[in-house]
N, C-alpha and C positions, 0 to 999 in steps of 0.2 A: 504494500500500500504506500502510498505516496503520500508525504508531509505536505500537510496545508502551506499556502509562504505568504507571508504577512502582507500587512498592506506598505510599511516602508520598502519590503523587498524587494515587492512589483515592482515602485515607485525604481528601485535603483533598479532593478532590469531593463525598463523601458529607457531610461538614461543611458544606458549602456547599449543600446539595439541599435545603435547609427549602423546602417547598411550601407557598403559599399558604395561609389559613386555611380549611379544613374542604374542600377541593381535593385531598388528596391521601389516596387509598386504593389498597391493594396496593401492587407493586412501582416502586419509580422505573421511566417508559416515556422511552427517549430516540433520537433521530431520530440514525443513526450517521453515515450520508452521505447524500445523494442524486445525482441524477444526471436529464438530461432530453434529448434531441435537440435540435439547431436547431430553434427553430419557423418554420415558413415559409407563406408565403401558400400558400391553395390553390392549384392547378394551376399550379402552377413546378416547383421542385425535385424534390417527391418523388409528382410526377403520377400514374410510372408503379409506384408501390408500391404494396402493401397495408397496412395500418394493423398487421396481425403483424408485419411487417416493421419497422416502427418502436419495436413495444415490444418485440420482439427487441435491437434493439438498444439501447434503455435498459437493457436487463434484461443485457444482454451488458456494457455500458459501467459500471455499475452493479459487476458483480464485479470487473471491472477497477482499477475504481477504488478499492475497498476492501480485494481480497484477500481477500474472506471464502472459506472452505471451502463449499462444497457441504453437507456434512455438519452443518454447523451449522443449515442453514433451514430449518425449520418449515413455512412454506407459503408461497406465492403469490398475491396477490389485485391485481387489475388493474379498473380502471374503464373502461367505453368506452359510447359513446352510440348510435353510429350503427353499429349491426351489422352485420357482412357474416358470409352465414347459412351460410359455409363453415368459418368459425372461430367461431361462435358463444359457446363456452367460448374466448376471447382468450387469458387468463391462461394457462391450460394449452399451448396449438400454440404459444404467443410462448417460452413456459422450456422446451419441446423443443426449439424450432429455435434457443433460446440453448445448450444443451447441457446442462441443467441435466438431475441423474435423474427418472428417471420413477417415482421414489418421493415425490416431494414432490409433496404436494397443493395444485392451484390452484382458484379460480375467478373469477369474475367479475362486478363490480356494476357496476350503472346508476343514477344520479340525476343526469341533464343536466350541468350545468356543473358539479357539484359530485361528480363521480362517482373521481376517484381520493383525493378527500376521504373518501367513505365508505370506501374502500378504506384508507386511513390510522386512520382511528377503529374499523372490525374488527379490523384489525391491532392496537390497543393493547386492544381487550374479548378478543384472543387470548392478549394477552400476561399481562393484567389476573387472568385466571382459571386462568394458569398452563398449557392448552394448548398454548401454544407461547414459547419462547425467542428467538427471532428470526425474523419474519417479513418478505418485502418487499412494498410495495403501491406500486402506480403506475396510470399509465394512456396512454389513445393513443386516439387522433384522425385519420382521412384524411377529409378532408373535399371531394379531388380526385376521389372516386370514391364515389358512393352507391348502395346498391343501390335500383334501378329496376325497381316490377312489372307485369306484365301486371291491365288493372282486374280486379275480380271475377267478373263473367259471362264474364272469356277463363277467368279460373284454373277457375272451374268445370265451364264445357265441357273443360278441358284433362284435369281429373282425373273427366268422366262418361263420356274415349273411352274409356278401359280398360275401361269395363263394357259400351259397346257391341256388340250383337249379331250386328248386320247391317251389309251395306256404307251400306245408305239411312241407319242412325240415326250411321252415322260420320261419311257426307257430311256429315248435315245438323249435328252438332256442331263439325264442322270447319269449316264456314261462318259457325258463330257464333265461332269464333275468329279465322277471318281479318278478319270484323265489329270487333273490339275492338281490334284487335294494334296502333291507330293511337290510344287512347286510356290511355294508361300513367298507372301514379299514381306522383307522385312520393312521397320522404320529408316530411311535414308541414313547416310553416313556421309553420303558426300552433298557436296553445294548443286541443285537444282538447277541452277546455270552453268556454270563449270565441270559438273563433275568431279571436282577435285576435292578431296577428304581436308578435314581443316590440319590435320598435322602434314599432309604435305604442303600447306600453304604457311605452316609455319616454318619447315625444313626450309621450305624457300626462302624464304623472309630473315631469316638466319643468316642466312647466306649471303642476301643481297647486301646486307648493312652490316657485313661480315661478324657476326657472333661467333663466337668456337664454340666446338664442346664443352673442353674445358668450363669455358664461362658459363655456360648453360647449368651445368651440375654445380658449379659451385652456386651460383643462384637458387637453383634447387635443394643445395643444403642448406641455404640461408633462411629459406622460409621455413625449412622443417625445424630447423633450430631455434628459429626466434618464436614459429609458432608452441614449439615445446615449452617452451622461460613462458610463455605468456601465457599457457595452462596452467603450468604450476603454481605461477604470480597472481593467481585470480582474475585474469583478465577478460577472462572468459564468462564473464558475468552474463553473458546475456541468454546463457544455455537453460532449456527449462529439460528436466527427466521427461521420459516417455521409457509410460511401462510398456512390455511387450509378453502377451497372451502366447501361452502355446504348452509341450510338453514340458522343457525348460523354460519356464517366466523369469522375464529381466526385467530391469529400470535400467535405462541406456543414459548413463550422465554426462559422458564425454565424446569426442571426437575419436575417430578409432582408424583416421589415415596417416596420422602424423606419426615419422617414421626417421629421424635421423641417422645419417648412414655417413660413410665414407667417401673420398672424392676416388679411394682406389675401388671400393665395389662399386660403385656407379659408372666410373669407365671401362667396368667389363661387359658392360649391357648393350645389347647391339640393337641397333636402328628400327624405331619401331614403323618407320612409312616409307623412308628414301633408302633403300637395301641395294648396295652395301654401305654405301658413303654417307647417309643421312646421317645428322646429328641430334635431331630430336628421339627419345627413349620414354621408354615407361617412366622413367624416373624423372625426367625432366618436362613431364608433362602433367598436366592434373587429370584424375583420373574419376571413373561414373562413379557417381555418389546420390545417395540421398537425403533429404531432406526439406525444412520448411523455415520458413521465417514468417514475422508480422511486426509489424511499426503503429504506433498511435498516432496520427498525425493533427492537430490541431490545430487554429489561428491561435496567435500567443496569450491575447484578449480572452477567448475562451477556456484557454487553459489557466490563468491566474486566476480567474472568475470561480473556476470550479475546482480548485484546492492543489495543481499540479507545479509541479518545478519542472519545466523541460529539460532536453540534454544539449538540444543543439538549434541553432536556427535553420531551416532550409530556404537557403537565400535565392536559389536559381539555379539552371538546367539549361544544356544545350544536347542537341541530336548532331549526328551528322553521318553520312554515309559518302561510301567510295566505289572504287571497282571490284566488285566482289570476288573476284580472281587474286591479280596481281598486289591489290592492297586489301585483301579482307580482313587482316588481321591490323592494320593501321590507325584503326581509329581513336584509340590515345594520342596519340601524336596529333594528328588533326583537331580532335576537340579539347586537349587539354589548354590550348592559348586562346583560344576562343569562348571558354568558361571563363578563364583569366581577366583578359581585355574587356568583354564584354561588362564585366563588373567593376572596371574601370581599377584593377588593380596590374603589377606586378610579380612575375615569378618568385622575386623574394619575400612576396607579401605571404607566400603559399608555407606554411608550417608542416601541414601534414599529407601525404599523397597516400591515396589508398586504391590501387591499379589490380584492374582484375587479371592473375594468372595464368591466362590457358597454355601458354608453355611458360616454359621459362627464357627460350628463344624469342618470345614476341616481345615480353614485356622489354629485355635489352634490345630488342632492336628497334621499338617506338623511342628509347630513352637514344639511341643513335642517331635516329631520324630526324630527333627535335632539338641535335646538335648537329645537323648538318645544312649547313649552305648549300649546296645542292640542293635538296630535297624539299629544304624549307624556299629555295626561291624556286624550283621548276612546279613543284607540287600545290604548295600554297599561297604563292603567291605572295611571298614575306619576302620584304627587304634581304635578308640574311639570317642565319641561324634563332633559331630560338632561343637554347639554353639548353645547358647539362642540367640535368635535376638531380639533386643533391639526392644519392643512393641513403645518406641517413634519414631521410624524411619519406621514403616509402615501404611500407607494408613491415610497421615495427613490430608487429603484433603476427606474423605471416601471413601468409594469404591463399591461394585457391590450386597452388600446388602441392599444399600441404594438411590445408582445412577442410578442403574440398570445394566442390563445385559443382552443387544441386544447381540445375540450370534454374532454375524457378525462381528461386531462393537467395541468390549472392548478393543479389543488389542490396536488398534490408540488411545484408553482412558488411556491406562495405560503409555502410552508414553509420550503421553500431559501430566500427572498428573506429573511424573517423572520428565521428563525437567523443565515444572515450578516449581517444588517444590524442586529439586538443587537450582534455580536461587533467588527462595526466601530464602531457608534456609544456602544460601553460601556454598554448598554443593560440591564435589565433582566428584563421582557417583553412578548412580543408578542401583538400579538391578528390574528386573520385572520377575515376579513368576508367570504361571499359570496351571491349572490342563483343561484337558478338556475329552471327550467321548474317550471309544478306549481304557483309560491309557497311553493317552498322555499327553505330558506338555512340557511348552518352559521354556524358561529362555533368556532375554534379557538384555546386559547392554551398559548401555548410560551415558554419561558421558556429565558436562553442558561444555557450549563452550565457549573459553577464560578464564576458569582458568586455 
């Protein structure tokens, strides 16, 4: 439950809420709590759930953790990737089976890795336009259980038996489906336009902005080790238990990917896309996981009003997209000065950076990209280089090659990590980097509350 804050309190926070230059319009929007599940490797822990199940329980761990009324929310918006077509609308069957009324309106967005991100930024054009007062957005991920179909000449014969007239046009229909029943289509792996799987696009991308192996794994020990100090350290506050039903019954407390290893085993592992010469690995890439997250999202007025201390302010949000090929995996680099400028600051104004993961390859080679003159003038259009980013101001806490990376789900992770790690590092603000399917990518900055 959350402390009441007095009324000098308020009085000094709204004193302290100057926003950025030409950054802040309508209502101060600020991030009240959040909350996420363990994240755990696919097919362990939470095998035998559904992915409602999990943002059930964000969404359950979430009111828990804040106290909020029922009566206070506004709506529901939940991100998920990989649809299972029995809950389709997520948002919705996840805040019934948390108990929530069936007066409050959900739904549910998709944009791959970036998808409880959108979720977070409706959320504040909800609150921005005075629609709603308090909203939560989160998301969820099982990636232990995908739906698997029948190819398309079964589905068709399947839905031509019902028009079937005679026994002869039923045999023969049901013959073409006993024909197919052995050729199922998976859920994609590679880019719809491309064809290209995203770890060969990041082998590439390595390469281009020359990353070594080396560097890669060392990066990859970085997040596993700093994400280990930062479990230990309590840092991880934002994890609620999920019990798990079955023959053996658990309470899942922690994360169960984070794995610190050596730079001599991790250069024995060979290429998991670009064979033989690839440099991207298991190890230096994040790997299927599950899980869920949820955020409170409030205007700052309503939240003083109704007895809460927020964590963070969300000051603003930028999209941006590129060529889904050649730069899919770029768009850190593209949105992180455009989050920047747009708020009329500074890269040195930037304290803390929380850059989503998918290799470890990408994440260095957007930090290359956005120190290079080349790049930055043929590409973007900028005078000259952007800027080195200070390797101590990202992902102190690890990040999505070590914590995982429920596609659903990270964006509410990278927000949490951010807000607390201003408030520990006396920080400023934050900015959030991620790339996702498509050649898209966000950029989110937040800024802690009451400096």
């Amino acid at each position: 439950m959350l402390r009441a804050v007095s009324r000098s309190s308020q009085c000094a926070a709204r004193a302290a809420s100057t926003a950025p230059a030409g950054s802040q319009k309508g209502p101060n929007i600020v991030l009240v709590d959040s909350v996420r599940t363990p994240f755990v490797t696919s097919g362990t822990l939470f095998k035998d759930m559904m992915a409602v199940d999990l943002q059930k329980e964000a969404l359950r761990g979430l009111i828990r953790k804040t106290g909020v009324d029922y009566k206070l929310i506004d709506h529901v918006i939940c991100g998920t990737v990989i649809q299972e077509c029995k809950t389709s609308n997520i948002a919705r069957e996840a805040a019934l089976l948390a108990g929530f009324p069936d007066k409050i309106p959900c739904h549910t967005v998709t944009l791959a890795c970036i998808s409880s991100n959108v979720a977070m930024t409706e959320a504040m054009g909800m609150l921005s336009t005075g629609y709603a007062n308090a909203v939560i957005a989160g998301g969820t991920e099982l990636l232990s259980d995908v739906p698997i179909r029948y190819n398309r000449k079964a589905r068709k014969a399947m839905l031509g038996i019902q028009k079937a007239k005679t026994p002869m046009a039923k045999l023969q229909i049901g013959a073409e489906i006993v024909k197919n029943l052995l050729s199922p289509e998976l859920p994609a792996v590679a880019e719809f336009t491309s064809g290209e799987t995203m770890g060969h696009s990041g082998d590439r991308l390595a390469a281009t902005f020359g990353v070594s192996r080396r560097e890669q794994d060392e990066f990859a020990i970085r997040s596993h080790t700093l994400a280990e100090a930062a479990a230990r350290g309590g840092k991880m506050s934002d994890i609620v238990p999920v019990f798990v039903d079955g023959k053996k019954p658990v309470t899942v407390k922690a994360d169960n990917g984070i794995r610190v290893s050596t730079l001599e085993k991790l250069s024995t592992l060979k290429p998991a896309f670009v064979k033989p010469h690839g440099t991207v690995t298991a190890a230096n890439a994040s790997f299927l996981t599950d899980g869920a997250s949820a955020a409170l999202i409030m205007t700052e007025e309503y939240a003083l009003a109704n007895g809460f201390k927020p964590k963070a302010y969300l000051r603003g949000y930028q999209y941006v997209a590129q060529d889904p090929k050649d730069q899919l995996l770029l768009s850190p680099a593209y949105v992180i000065p455009k989050i920047i400028e747009k708020s009329g600051l500074k890269l040195s104004d930037i304290d803390v950076f929380e850059i989503h993961e998918a290799f470890a390859g990408q994440v260095l080679a957007n930090l290359n990209a956005l120190d290079s003159d080349h790049f930055c003038k043929t590409f973007m259009g900028r005078s000259g280089k952007f800027g080195r980013l200070d390797m101590e101001k990202i992902n102190r806490w690890g990040g999505s090659l070590s914590i995982g990376h429920p596609f659903g789900a990270t964006g509410v992770r990278l927000a949490t990590h951010a807000a607390g790690r201003l408030k520990e590092e006396k920080g400023r603000y934050a900015v959030i980097a991620a790339c996702a399917a498509g050649g898209h990518g966000v950029g989110m900055l937040i800024e802690a509350y009451g400096k």
